[in-house]
VEXFI-652159 format. One record per residue (C-alpha): x negated, y negated, z negated; residue in one letter. Coordinates in steps of 0.5 Angstrom, whole numbers, plus 2048, in hexadecimal, padded with zeros to 3 digits. Each point is the difference from the previous one (the first is absolute). Example, Ala and Ser with C-alpha at 12.3 -4.5 7.8 and 13.67 -1.06 7.14 Angstrom:
! residues 2
{pt {7E7; 809; 7F0}; "A"}
{pt {7FE; 7F9; 802}; "S"}
***
This chain:
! residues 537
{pt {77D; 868; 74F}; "X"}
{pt {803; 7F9; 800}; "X"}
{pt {7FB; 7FE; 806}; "X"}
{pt {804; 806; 803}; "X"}
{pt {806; 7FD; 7FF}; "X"}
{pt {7FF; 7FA; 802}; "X"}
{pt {7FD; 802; 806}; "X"}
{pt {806; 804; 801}; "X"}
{pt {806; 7FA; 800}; "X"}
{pt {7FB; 7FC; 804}; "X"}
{pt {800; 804; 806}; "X"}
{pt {808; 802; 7FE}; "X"}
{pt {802; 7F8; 800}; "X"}
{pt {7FB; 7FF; 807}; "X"}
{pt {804; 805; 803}; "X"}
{pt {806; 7FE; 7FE}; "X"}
{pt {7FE; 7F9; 803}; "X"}
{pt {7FD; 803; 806}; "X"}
{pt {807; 804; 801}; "X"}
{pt {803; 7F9; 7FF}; "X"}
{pt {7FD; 7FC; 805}; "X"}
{pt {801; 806; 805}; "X"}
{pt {807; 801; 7FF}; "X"}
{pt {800; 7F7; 801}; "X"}
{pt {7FC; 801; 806}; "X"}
{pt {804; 805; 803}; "X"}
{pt {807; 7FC; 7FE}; "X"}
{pt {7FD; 7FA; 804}; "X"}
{pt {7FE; 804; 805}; "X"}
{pt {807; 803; 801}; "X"}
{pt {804; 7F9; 7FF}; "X"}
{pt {7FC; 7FE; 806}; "X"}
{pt {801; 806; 805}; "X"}
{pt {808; 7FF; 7FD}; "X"}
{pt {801; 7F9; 805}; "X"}
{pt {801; 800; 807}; "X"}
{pt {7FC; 7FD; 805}; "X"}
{pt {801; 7FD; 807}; "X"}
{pt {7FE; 803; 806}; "X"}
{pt {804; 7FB; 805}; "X"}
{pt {803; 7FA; 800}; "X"}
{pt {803; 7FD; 806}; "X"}
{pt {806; 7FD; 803}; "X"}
{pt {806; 802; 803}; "X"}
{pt {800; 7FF; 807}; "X"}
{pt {806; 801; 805}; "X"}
{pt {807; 7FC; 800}; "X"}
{pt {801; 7FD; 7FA}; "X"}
{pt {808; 801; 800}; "X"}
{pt {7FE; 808; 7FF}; "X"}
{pt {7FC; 7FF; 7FA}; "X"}
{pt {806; 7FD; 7FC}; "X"}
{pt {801; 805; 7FA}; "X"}
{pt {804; 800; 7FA}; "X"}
{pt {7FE; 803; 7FA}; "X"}
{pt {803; 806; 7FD}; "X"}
{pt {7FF; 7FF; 7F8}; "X"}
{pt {7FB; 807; 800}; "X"}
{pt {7F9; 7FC; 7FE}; "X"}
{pt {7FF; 7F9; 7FD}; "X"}
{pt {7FD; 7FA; 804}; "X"}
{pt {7F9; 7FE; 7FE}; "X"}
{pt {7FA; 7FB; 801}; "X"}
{pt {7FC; 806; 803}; "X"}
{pt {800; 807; 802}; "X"}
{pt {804; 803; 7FA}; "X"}
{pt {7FA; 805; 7FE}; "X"}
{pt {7FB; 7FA; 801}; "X"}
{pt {7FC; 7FE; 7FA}; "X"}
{pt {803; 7FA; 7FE}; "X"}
{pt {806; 801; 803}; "X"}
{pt {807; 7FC; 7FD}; "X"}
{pt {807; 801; 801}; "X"}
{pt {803; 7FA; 803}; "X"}
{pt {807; 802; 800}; "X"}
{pt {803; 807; 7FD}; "X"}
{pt {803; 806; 803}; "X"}
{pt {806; 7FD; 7FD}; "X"}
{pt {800; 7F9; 802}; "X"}
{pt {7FF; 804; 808}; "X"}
{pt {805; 803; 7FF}; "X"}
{pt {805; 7FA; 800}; "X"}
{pt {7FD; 7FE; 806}; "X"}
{pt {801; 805; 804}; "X"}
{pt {808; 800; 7FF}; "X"}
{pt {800; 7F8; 800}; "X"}
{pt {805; 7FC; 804}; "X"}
{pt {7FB; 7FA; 801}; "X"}
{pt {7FC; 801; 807}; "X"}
{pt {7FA; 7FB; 7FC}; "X"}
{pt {7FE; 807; 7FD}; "X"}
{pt {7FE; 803; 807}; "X"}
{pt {7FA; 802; 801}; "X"}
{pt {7FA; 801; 805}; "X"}
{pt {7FA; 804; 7FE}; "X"}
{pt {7FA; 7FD; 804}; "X"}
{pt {7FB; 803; 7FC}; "X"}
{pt {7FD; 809; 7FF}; "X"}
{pt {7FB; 802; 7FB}; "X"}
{pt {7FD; 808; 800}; "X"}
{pt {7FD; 802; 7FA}; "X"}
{pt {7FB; 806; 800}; "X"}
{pt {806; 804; 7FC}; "X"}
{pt {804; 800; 807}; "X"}
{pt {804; 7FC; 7FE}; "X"}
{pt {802; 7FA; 804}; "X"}
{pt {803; 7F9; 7FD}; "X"}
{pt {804; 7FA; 804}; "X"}
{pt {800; 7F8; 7FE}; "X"}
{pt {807; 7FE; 800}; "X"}
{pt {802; 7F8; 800}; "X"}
{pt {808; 7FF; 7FE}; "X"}
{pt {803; 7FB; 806}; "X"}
{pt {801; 7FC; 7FB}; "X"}
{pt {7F9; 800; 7FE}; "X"}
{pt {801; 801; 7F8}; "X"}
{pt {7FD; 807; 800}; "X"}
{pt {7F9; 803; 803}; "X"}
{pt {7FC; 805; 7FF}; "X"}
{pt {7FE; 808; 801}; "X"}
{pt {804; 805; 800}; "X"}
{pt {800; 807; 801}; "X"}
{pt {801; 803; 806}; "X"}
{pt {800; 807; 801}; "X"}
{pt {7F9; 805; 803}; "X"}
{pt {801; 7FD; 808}; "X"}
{pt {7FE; 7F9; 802}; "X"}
{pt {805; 7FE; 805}; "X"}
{pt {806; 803; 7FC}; "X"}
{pt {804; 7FD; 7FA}; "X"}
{pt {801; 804; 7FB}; "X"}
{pt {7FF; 7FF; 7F9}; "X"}
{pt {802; 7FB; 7FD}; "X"}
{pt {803; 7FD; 807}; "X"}
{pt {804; 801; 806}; "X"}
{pt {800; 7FE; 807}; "X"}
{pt {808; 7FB; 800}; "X"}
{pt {804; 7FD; 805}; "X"}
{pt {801; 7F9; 7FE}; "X"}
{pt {806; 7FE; 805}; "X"}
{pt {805; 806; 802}; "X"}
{pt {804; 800; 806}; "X"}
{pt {807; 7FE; 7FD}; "X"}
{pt {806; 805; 800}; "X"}
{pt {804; 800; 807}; "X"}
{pt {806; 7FC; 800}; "X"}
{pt {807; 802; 7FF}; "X"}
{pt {802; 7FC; 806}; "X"}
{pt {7FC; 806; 805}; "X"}
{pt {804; 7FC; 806}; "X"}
{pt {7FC; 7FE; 806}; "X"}
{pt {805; 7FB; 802}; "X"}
{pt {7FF; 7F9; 7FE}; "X"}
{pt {805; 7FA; 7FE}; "X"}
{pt {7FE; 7FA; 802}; "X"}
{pt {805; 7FC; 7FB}; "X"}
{pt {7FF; 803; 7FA}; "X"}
{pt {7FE; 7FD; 7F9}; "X"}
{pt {7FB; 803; 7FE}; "X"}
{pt {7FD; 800; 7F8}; "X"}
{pt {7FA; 801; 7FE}; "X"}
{pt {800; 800; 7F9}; "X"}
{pt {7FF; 807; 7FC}; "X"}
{pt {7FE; 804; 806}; "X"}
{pt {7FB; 806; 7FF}; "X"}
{pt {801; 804; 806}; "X"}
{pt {7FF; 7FF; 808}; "X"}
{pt {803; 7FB; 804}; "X"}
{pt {805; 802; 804}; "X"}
{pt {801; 7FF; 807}; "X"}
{pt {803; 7F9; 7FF}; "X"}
{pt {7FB; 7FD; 7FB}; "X"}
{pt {7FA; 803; 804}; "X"}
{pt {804; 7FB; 806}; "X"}
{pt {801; 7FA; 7FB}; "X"}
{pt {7FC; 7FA; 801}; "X"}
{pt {7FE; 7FC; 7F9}; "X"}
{pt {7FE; 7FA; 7FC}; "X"}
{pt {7FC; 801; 7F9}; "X"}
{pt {805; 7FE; 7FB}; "X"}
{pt {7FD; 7FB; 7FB}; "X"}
{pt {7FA; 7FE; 803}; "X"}
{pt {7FB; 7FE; 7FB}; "X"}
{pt {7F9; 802; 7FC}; "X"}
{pt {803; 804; 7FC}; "X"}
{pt {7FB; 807; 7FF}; "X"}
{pt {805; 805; 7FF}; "X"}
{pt {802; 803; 807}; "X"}
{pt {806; 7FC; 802}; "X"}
{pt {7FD; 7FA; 802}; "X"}
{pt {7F9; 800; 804}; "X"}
{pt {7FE; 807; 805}; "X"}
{pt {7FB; 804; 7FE}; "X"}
{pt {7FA; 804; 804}; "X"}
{pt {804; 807; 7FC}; "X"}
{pt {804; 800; 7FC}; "X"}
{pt {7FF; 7FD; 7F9}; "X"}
{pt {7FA; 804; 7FC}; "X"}
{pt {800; 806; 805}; "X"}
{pt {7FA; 7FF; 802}; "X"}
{pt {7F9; 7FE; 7FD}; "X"}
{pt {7FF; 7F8; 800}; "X"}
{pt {805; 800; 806}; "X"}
{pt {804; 7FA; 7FE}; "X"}
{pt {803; 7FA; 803}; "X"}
{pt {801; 7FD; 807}; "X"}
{pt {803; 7FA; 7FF}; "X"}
{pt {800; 7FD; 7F9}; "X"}
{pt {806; 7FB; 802}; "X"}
{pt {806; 803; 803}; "X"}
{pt {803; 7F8; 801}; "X"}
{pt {7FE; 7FD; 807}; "X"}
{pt {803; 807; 803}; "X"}
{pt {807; 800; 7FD}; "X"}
{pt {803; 7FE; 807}; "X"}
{pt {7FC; 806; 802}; "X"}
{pt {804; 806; 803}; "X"}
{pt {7FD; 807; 800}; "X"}
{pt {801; 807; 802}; "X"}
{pt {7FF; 807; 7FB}; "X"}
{pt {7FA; 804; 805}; "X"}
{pt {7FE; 805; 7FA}; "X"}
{pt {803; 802; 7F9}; "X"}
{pt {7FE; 804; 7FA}; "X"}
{pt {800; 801; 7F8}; "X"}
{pt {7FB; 7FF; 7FA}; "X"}
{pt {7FF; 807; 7FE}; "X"}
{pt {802; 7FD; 7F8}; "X"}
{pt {804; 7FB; 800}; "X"}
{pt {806; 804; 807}; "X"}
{pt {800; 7F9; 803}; "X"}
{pt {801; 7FF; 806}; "X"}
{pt {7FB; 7FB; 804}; "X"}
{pt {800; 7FE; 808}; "X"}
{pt {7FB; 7FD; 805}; "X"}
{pt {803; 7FA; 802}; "X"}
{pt {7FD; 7FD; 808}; "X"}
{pt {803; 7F9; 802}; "X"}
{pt {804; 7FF; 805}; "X"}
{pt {7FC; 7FB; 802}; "X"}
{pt {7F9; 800; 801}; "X"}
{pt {7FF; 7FA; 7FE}; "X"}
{pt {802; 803; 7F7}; "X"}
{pt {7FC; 806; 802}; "X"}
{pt {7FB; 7FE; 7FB}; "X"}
{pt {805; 801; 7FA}; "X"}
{pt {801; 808; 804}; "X"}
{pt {7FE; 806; 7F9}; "X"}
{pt {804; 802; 7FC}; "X"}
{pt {805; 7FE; 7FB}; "X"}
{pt {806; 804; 7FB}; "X"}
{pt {806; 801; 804}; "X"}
{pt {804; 7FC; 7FB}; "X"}
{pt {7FD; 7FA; 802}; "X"}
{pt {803; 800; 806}; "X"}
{pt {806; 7FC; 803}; "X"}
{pt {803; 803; 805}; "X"}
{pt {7FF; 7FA; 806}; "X"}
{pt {807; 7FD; 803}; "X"}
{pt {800; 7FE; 806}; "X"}
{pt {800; 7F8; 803}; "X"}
{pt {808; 7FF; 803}; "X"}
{pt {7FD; 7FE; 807}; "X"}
{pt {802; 7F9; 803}; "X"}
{pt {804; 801; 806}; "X"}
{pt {7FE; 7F9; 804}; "X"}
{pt {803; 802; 807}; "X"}
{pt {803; 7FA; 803}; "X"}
{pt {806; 802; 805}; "X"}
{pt {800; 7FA; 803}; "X"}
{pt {7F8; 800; 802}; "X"}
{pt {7FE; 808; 7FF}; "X"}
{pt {802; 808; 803}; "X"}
{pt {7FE; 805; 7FB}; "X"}
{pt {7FD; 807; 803}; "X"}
{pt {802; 806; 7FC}; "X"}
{pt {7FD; 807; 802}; "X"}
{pt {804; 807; 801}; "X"}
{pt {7FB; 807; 7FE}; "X"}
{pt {804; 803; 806}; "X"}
{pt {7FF; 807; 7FD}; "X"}
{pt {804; 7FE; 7FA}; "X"}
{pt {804; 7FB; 802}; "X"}
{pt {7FF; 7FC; 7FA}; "X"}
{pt {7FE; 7F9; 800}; "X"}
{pt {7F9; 7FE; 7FD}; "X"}
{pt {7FF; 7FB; 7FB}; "X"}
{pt {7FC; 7FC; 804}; "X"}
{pt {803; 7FA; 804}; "X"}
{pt {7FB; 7FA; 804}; "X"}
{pt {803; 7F9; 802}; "X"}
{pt {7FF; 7FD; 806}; "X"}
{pt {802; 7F8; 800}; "X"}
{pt {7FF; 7FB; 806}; "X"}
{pt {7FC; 7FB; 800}; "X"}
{pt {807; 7FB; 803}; "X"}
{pt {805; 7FC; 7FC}; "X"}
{pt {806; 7FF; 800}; "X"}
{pt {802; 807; 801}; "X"}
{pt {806; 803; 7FC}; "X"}
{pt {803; 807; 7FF}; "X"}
{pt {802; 804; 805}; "X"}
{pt {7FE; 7FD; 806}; "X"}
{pt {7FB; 803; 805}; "X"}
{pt {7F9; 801; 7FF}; "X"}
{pt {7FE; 800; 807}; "X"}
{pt {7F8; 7FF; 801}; "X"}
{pt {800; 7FB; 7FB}; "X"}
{pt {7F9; 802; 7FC}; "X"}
{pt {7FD; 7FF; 7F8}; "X"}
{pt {7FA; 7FC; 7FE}; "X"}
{pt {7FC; 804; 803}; "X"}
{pt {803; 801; 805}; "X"}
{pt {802; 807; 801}; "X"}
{pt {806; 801; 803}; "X"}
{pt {806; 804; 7FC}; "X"}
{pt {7FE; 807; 804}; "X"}
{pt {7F9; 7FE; 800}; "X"}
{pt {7FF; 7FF; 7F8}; "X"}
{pt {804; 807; 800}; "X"}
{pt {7FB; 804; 804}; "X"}
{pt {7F9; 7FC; 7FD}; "X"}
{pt {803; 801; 7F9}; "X"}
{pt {800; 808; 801}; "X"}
{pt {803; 805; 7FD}; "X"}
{pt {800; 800; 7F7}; "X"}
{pt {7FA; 803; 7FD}; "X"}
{pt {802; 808; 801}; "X"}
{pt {804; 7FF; 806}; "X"}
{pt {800; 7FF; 807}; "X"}
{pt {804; 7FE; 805}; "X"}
{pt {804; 806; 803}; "X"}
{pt {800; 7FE; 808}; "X"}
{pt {805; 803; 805}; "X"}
{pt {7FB; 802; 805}; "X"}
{pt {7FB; 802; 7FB}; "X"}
{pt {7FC; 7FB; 803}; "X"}
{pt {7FC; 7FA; 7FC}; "X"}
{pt {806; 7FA; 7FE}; "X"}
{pt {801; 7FC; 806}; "X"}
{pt {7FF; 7F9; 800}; "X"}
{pt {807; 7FE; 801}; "X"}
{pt {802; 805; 7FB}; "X"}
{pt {804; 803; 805}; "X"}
{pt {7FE; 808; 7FE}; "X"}
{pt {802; 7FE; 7F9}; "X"}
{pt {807; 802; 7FC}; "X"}
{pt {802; 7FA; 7FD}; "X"}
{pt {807; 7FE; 7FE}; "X"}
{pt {803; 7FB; 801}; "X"}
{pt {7FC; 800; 807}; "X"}
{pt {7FA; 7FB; 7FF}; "X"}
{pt {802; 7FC; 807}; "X"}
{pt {807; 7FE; 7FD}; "X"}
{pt {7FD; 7FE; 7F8}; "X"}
{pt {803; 7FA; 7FD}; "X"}
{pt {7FE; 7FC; 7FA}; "X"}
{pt {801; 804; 7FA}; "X"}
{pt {800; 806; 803}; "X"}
{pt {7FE; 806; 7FD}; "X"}
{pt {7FC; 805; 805}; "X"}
{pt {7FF; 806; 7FF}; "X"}
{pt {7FA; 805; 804}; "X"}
{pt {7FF; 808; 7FF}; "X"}
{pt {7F9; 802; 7FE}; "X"}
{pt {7FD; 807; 7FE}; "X"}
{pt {7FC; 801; 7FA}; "X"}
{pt {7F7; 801; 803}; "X"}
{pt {7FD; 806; 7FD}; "X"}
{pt {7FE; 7FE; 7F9}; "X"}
{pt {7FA; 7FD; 7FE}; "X"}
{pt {7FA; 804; 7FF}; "X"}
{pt {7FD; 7FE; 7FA}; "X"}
{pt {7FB; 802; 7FA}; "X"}
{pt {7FF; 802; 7F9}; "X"}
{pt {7F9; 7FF; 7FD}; "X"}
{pt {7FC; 805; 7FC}; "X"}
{pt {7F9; 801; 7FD}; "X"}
{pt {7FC; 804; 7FF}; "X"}
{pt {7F9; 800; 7FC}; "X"}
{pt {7FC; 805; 804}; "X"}
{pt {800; 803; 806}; "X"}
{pt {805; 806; 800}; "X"}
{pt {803; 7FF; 7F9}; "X"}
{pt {808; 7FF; 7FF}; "X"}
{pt {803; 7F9; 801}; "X"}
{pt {804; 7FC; 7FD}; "X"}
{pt {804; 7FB; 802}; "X"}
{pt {7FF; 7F8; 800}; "X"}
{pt {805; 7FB; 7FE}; "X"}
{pt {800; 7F8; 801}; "X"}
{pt {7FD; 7FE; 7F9}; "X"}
{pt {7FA; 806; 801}; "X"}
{pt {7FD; 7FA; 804}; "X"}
{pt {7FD; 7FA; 7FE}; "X"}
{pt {805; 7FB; 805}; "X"}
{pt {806; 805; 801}; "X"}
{pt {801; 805; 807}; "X"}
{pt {7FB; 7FD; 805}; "X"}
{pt {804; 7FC; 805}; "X"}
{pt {800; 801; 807}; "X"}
{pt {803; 7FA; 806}; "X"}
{pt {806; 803; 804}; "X"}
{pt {7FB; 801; 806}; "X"}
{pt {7FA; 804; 7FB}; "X"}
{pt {807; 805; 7FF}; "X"}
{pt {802; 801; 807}; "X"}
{pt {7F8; 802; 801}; "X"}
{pt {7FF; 803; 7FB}; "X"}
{pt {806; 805; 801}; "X"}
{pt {804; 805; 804}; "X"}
{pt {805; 7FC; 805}; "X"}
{pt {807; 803; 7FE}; "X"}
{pt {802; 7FC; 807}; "X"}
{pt {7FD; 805; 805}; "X"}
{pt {801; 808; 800}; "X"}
{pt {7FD; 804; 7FE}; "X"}
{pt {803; 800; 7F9}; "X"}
{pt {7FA; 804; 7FD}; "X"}
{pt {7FA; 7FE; 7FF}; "X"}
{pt {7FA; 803; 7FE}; "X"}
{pt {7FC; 7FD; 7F9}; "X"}
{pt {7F8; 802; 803}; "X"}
{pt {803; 7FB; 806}; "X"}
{pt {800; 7FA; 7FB}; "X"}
{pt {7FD; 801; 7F9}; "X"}
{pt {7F9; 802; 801}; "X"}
{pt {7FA; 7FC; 7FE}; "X"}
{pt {7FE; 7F9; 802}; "X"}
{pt {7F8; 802; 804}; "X"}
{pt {7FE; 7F9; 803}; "X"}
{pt {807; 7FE; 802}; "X"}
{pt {7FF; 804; 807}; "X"}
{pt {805; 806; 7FC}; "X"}
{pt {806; 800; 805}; "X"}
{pt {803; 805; 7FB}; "X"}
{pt {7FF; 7FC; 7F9}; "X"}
{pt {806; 7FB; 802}; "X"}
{pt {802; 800; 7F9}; "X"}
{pt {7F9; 7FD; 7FD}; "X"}
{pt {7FF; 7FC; 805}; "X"}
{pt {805; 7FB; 7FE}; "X"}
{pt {800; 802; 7F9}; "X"}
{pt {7F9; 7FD; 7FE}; "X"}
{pt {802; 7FA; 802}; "X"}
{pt {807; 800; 7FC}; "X"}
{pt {800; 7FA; 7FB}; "X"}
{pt {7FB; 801; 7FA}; "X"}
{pt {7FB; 805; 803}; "X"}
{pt {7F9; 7FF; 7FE}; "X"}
{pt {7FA; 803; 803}; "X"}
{pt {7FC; 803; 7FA}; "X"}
{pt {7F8; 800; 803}; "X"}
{pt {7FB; 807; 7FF}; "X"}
{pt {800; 802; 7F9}; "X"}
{pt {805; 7FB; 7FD}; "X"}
{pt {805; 805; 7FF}; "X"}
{pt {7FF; 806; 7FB}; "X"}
{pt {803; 807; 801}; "X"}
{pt {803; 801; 7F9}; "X"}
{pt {800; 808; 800}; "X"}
{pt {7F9; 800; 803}; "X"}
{pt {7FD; 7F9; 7FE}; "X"}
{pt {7FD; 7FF; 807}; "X"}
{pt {800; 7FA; 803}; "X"}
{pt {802; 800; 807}; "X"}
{pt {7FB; 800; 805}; "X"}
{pt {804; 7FB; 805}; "X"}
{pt {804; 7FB; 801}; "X"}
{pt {808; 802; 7FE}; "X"}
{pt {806; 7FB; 801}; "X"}
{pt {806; 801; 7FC}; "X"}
{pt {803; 7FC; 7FA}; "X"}
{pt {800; 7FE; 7F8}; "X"}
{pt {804; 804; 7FB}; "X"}
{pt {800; 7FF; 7F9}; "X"}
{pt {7FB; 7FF; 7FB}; "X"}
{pt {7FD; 805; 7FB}; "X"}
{pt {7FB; 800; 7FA}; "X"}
{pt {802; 7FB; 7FD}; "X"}
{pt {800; 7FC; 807}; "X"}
{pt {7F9; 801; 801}; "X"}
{pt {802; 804; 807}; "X"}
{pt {805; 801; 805}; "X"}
{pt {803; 806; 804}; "X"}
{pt {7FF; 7FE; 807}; "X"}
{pt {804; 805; 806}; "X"}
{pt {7FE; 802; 806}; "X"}
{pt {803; 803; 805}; "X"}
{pt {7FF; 807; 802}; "X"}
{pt {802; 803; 807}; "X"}
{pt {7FE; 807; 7FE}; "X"}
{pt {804; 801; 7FA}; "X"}
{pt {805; 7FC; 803}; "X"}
{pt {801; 806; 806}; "X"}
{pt {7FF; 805; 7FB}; "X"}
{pt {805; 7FD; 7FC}; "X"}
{pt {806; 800; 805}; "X"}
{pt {802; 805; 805}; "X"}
{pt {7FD; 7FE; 807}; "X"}
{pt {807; 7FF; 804}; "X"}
{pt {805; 7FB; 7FD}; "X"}
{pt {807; 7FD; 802}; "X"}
{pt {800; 7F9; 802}; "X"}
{pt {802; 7FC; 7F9}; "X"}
{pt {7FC; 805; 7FC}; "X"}
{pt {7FE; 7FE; 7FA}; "X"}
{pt {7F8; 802; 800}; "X"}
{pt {7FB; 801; 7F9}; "X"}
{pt {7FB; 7FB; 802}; "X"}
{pt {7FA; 803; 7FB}; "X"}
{pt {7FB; 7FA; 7FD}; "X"}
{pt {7F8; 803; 7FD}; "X"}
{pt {801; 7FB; 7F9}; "X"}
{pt {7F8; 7FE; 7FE}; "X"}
{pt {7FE; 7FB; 7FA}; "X"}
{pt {7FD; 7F9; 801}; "X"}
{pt {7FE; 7FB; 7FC}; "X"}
{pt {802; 7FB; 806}; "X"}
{pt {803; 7FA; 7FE}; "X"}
{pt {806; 800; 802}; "X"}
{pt {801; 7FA; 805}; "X"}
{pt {806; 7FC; 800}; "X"}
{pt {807; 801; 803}; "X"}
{pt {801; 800; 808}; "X"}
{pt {806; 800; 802}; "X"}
{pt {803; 7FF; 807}; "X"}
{pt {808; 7FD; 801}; "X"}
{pt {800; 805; 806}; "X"}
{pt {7FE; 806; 7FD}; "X"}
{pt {805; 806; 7FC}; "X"}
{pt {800; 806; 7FD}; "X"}
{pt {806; 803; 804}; "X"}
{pt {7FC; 805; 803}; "X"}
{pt {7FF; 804; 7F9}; "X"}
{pt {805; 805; 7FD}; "X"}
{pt {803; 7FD; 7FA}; "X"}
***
């Protein structure tokens, strides 16, 4: 009996142990199957300004997949949650990073712009749409309109920069300005930026010292506000091409507006006759006035000019007729025919042939039709949106083109029709032999262009390399300054972009396809006789 008994309590406690080590198995075994696993982890692809999020504090960040083994918080649903309401634009964020789990859900790695936070973070069950614990954000906003809605511009208003959060007005879209306290100082106000501070990833500045342009002058071509601070920012475009390196972007605040030189009248009555120019369709008497001055001595106000001539030996009517019109005017003549060499189917008062030293000769012109001009674009494939191209979106500013390039390259606005038809000069460049690419005919030889050879050139959406050789220009760095945006031009989305028939003086949407590069970027040209007059500004 006692055998028996023993026996008993020995399969009683081998029992006891075998249902212990089951139940041990079967508590690892549902440990186990209670993480996730990752079924795909790639990149984001796509423009990098759309994957800009912000977190919403409903999940917390972690330095994987949050229902990966091993998985650990790097900052609470609390300390998230602060972010998402901060007035710093340093806590921006761009996800660049998107996890699925075999659970379905999906997981994006964020890095704050600041750099201080990255990790994984839920995002919701579809890859592509933010969710979760982010959500797609604007980092500038478009600022809230003026409440100066006037059209109208006033040319001598003083003009205050500083604590503005809304739109420009008419009158300060016009202003010419200068950077207030030019110097090194990285808080907006004293140096230009690629975007405005922190609202891109790793955009930062375009000139570290804003010093050797504090005499540099510049006109407003863009503005916005940073989405968490309400501040106002603008581009800024040098009036002289020669500052175009410090173009970008820079606080409002940190603008002056520019006071104009008071100009120096050197006219000498004695020696001179002053010529003034009367739009004959107003009556009002332009700004713009050109001397003649002879070559003789001795003479003194009042008495005759005669055939005396200058050093160049221009006779007083002769300098008249050569020296034209003002930009934007042409002589009206009587007769409606070309000017005379004499000069003698102008209106000129007092008359020309009785002019004495220390005159003032006024002559009639009408305006010419407006210059047709364009406005840069991109676009990343063929077919997508566009959007618009500043200044300081290419390495060396606006591509410059001579006077001559221009006339070519354009509608003449001296001729009629007063239409033209943009098919008739935008196509694109074939071989040069294209009587209908006037346009890229001249432009592929604007100061600055560069001819990228086959495969040097990278479409960023498709990531195939181009096949043939592409002409075009060099943009601003990215990924650390290990490529280059490069734009070409592109006749078809150029012509799809605009209507057909336009009005000589219309401002057309040229279209550029952007690609990447790892070109270097060669060194600056720069050409005294070329200009960007011919782009919309």
């Amino acid at each position: 009996m006692k055998n028996t008994l023993k026996k008993s309590l020995f399969v009683g406690v081998a029992a006891l142990g075998l249902v212990a080590a089951v139940g041990t198995a079967n508590a690892t075994q549902a440990s186990a199957k209670s993480y996730a696993k990752v079924t795909s982890n790639k990149a984001l692809g796509g423009d990098a300004t759309s994957r800009n999020v912000n977190f919403t504090g409903k999940s917390a960040l972690y330095t994987k997949a949050g229902t990966l083994r091993g998985a650990r918080v790097k900052a609470s649903k609390a300390v998230l949650s602060s972010f998402a309401n901060s007035k710093s634009s340093q806590h921006n964020v761009r996800a660049y990073r998107v996890a699925t789990t075999n659970r379905g859900s999906v997981y994006y790695k964020i890095v704050s712009f600041d750099g201080a936070y990255r990790g994984w973070i839920y995002g919701g069950k579809t890859s592509g749409v933010f969710g979760g614990g982010v959500e797609q954000y604007n980092t500038t906003t478009a600022p809230a309109a003026n409440a100066d809605t006037s059209s109208s511009v006033n040319s001598s208003a003083s003009i205050n920069t500083q604590g503005q959060t809304t739109g420009l007005s008419a009158t300060q879209k016009a202003a010419t300005y200068k950077i207030a306290n030019p110097g090194t100082t990285n808080d907006g106000t004293e140096v230009t930026y690629t975007y405005p501070a922190w609202t891109q990833y790793k955009k930062g500045r375009v000139i570290t010292d804003s010093t050797p342009y504090k005499d540099a002058t510049f006109k407003v071509t863009d503005e916005t506000t940073r989405t968490r601070e309400g501040d106002l920012w603008v581009k800024i475009e040098a009036t002289d091409a020669a500052n175009s390196k410090a173009n970008g972007w820079i606080l409002y605040s940190g603008l002056k507006q520019a006071t104009p030189a008071t100009p120096v009248d050197t006219f000498n009555a004695d020696t001179s006759v002053k010529i003034a120019y009367r739009d004959a369709t107003t009556g009002k008497v332009l700004d713009k006035t050109n001397t003649w001055t002879t070559a003789s001595t001795g003479t003194k106000q009042g008495n005759a000019v005669n055939a005396l001539v200058n050093n160049a030996g221009y006779s007083l009517t002769q300098y008249l007729v050569n020296t034209g019109a003002p930009s934007g005017y042409t002589f009206k003549t009587t007769d409606g025919k070309s000017v005379a060499s004499n000069a003698s189917n102008l209106t000129i008062s007092p008359v020309i042939t009785g002019a004495k030293f220390g005159d003032t000769l006024t002559v009639d012109v009408t305006p010419t039709a407006a210059q047709t001009k364009v406005a840069f674009y991109y676009e990343t494939t063929s077919g997508s949106s566009i959007a618009a191209l500043s200044a300081s979106d290419f390495a060396y500013g606006y591509p410059a083109m001579t006077a001559d390039q221009q006339s070519k390259a354009l509608p003449d606005t001296k001729t009629t029709p007063s239409t033209f038809n943009v098919s008739k000069y935008f196509d694109d460049y074939d071989l040069g032999n294209n009587a209908n690419a006037q346009f890229i005919n001249q432009f592929k030889d604007a100061t600055n262009s560069y001819t990228a050879s086959a495969g040097q050139l990278t479409d960023p959406t498709t990531g195939k390399t181009t096949g043939l050789p592409k002409t075009g220009f060099f943009g601003q760095s990215l990924n650390n300054g290990t490529q280059r945006y490069f734009y070409v031009f592109d006749g078809q989305a150029t012509k799809a972009n605009n209507a057909d028939l336009q009005t000589k003086g219309a401002t057309v949407k040229v279209v550029m396809q952007r690609f990447t590069t790892t070109l270097p970027l060669p060194a600056q040209e720069t050409n005294a006789n070329a200009n960007t007059d011919y782009i919309a500004k």
